[in-house]
MARLO-107474 format. One record per residue: x, y negated, z negated of N, C-alpha, C in turn. Coordinates in steps of 0.2 Angstrom, whole numbers, plus 5000, padded with zeros to 4 digits. Atoms other than C-alpha are relative to their C-alpha. Example, Ala and Ser with C-alpha at 12.3 -4.5 7.8 and 13.67 -1.06 7.14 Angstrom:
2
n_px / n_py / n_pz / ca_px / ca_py / ca_pz / c_px / c_py / c_pz
5004 / 5006 / 5000 / 5062 / 5022 / 4961 / 5004 / 4994 / 5000
4996 / 5006 / 5001 / 5068 / 5005 / 4964 / 4996 / 4995 / 4997
//
This chain:
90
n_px / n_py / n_pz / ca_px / ca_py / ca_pz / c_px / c_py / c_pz
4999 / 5001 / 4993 / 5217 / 4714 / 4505 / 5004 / 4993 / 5000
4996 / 5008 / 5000 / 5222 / 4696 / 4501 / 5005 / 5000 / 4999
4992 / 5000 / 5005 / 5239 / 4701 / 4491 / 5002 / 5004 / 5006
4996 / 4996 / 4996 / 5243 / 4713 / 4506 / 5003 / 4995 / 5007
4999 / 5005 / 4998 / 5241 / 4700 / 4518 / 5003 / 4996 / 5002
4992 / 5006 / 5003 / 5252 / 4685 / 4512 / 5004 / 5001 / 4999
4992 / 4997 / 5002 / 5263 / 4696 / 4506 / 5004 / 5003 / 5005
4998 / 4999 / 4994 / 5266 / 4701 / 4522 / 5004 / 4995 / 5005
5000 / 5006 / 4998 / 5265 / 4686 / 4528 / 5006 / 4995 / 4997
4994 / 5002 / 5004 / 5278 / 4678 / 4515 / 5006 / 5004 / 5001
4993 / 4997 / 4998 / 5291 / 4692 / 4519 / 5003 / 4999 / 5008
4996 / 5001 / 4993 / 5291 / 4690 / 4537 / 5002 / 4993 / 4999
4997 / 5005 / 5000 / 5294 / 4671 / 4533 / 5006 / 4999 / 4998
4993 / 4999 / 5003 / 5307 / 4675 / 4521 / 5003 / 5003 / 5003
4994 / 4996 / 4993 / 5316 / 4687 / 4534 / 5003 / 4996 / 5005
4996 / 5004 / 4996 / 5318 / 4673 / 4545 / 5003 / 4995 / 4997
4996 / 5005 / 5003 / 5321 / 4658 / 4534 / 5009 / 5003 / 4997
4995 / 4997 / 5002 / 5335 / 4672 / 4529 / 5004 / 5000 / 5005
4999 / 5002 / 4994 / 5340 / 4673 / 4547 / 5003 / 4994 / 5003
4998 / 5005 / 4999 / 5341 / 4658 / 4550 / 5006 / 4996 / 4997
4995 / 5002 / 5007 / 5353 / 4653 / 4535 / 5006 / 5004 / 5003
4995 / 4995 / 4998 / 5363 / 4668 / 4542 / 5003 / 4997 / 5005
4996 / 5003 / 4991 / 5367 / 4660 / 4559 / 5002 / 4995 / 5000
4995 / 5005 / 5000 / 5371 / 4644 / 4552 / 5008 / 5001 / 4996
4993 / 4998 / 5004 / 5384 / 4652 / 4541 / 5005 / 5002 / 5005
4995 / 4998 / 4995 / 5391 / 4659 / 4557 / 5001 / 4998 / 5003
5000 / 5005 / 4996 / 5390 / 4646 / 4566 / 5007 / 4996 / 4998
4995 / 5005 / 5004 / 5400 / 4634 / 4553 / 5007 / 5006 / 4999
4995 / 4996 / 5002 / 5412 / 4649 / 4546 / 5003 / 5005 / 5004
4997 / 4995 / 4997 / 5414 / 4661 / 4559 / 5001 / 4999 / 5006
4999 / 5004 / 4993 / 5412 / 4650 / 4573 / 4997 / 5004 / 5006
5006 / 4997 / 4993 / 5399 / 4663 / 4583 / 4995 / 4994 / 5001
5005 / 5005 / 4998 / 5386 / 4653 / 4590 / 4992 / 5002 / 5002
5006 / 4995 / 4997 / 5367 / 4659 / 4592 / 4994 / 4993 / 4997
5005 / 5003 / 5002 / 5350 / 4648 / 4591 / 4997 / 5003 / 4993
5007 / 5000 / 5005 / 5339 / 4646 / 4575 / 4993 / 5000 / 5004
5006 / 5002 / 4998 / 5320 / 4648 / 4576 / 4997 / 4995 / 4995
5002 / 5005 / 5004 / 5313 / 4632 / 4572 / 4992 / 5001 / 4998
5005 / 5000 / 5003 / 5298 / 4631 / 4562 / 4997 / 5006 / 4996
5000 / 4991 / 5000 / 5296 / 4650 / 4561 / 4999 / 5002 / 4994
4998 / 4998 / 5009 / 5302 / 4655 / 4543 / 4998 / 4996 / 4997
5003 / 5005 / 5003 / 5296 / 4641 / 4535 / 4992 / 4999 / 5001
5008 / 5002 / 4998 / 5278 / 4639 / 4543 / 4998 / 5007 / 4997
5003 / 4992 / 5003 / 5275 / 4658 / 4540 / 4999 / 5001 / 4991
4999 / 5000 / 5007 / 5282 / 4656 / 4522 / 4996 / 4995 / 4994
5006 / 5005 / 5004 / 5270 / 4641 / 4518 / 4993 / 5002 / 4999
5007 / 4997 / 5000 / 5255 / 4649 / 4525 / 4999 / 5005 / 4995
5002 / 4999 / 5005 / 5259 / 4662 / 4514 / 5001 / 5000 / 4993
5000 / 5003 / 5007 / 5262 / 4656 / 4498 / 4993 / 4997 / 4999
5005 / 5002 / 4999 / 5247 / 4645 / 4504 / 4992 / 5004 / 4997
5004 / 4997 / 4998 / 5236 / 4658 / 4506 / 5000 / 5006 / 4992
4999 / 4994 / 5006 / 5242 / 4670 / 4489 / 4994 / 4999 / 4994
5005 / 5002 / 5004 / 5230 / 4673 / 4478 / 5001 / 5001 / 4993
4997 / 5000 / 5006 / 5239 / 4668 / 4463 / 5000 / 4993 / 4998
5003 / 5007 / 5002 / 5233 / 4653 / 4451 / 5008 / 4996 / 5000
4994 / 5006 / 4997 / 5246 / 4638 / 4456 / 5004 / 5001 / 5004
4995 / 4999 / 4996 / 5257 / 4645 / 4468 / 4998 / 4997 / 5006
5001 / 5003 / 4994 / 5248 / 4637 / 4482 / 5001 / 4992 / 4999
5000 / 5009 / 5000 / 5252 / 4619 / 4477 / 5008 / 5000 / 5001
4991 / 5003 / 5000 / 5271 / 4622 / 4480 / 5000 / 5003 / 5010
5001 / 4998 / 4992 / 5266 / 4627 / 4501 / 5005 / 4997 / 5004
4993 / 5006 / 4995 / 5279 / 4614 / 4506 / 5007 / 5003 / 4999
4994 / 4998 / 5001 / 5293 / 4622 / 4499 / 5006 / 5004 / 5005
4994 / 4997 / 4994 / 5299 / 4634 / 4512 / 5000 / 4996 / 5005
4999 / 5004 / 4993 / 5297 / 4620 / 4525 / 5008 / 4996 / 4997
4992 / 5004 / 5002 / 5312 / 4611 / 4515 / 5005 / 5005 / 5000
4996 / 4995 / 5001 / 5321 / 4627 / 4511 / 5003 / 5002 / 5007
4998 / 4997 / 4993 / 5322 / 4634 / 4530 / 5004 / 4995 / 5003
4997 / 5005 / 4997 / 5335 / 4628 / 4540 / 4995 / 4999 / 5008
5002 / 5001 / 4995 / 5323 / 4629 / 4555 / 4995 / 4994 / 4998
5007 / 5005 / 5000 / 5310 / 4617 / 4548 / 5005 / 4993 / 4997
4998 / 5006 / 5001 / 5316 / 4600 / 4538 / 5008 / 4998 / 5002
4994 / 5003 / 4999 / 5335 / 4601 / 4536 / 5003 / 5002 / 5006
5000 / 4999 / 4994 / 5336 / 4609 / 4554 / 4999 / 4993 / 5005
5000 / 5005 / 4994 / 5327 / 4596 / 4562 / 5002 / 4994 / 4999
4997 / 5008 / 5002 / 5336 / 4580 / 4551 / 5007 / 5002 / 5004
4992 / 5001 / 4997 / 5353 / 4589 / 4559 / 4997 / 4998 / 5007
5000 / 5001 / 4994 / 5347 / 4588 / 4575 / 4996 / 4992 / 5002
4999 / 5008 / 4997 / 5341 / 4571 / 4575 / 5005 / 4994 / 4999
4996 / 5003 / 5000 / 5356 / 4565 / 4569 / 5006 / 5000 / 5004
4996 / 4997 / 4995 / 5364 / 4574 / 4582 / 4997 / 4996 / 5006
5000 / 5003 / 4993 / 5356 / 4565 / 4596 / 4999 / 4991 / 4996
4999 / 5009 / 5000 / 5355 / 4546 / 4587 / 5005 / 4999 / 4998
4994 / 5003 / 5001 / 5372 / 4546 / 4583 / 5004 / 5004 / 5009
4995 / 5000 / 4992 / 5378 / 4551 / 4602 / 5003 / 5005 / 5000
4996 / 4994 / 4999 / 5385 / 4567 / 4599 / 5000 / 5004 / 5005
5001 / 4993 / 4994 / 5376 / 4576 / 4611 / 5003 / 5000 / 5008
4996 / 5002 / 4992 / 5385 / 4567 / 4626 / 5007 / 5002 / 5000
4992 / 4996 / 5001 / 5402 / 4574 / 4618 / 4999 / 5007 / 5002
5000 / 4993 / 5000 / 5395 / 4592 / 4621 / 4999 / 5002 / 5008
//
């Protein structure tokens, strides 16, 4: 029941941090425009790695929070978005 679980739980993380990725690609290259979910894919995908009941895999739990556009490198663009003034040009 453990393995069904966080596996579950690790795939919906991985579907969105997948998502996520997607809409920045279209964002920059196709020029459609849509929100990311922040923290979402990343926090689900911690918790299950976190939670897997596989000897070591729990010690890399931070991983998808770096990996997801919604969690680390997400919210380093948007603070650089509002401490360099950008957001008054928009």
């Amino acid at each position: 029941m453990d393995w069904l679980l966080s596996g579950m739980i690790l795939l919906v993380g991985g579907f969105v941090i997948i998502m996520n990725w997607t809409i920045i690609y279209y964002s920059l290259v196709k020029k459609k425009y849509s929100s990311w979910a922040p923290l979402v894919g990343g926090g689900l995908a911690a918790v299950g790695l976190a939670t897997l009941p596989m000897a070591g895999v729990a010690k890399y739990w931070y991983v998808p929070l770096i990996i997801d556009y919604g969690c680390l490198p997400g919210m380093a663009h948007t603070a650089w978005f509002y401490l360099t003034g950008r957001h008054r040009e928009h």
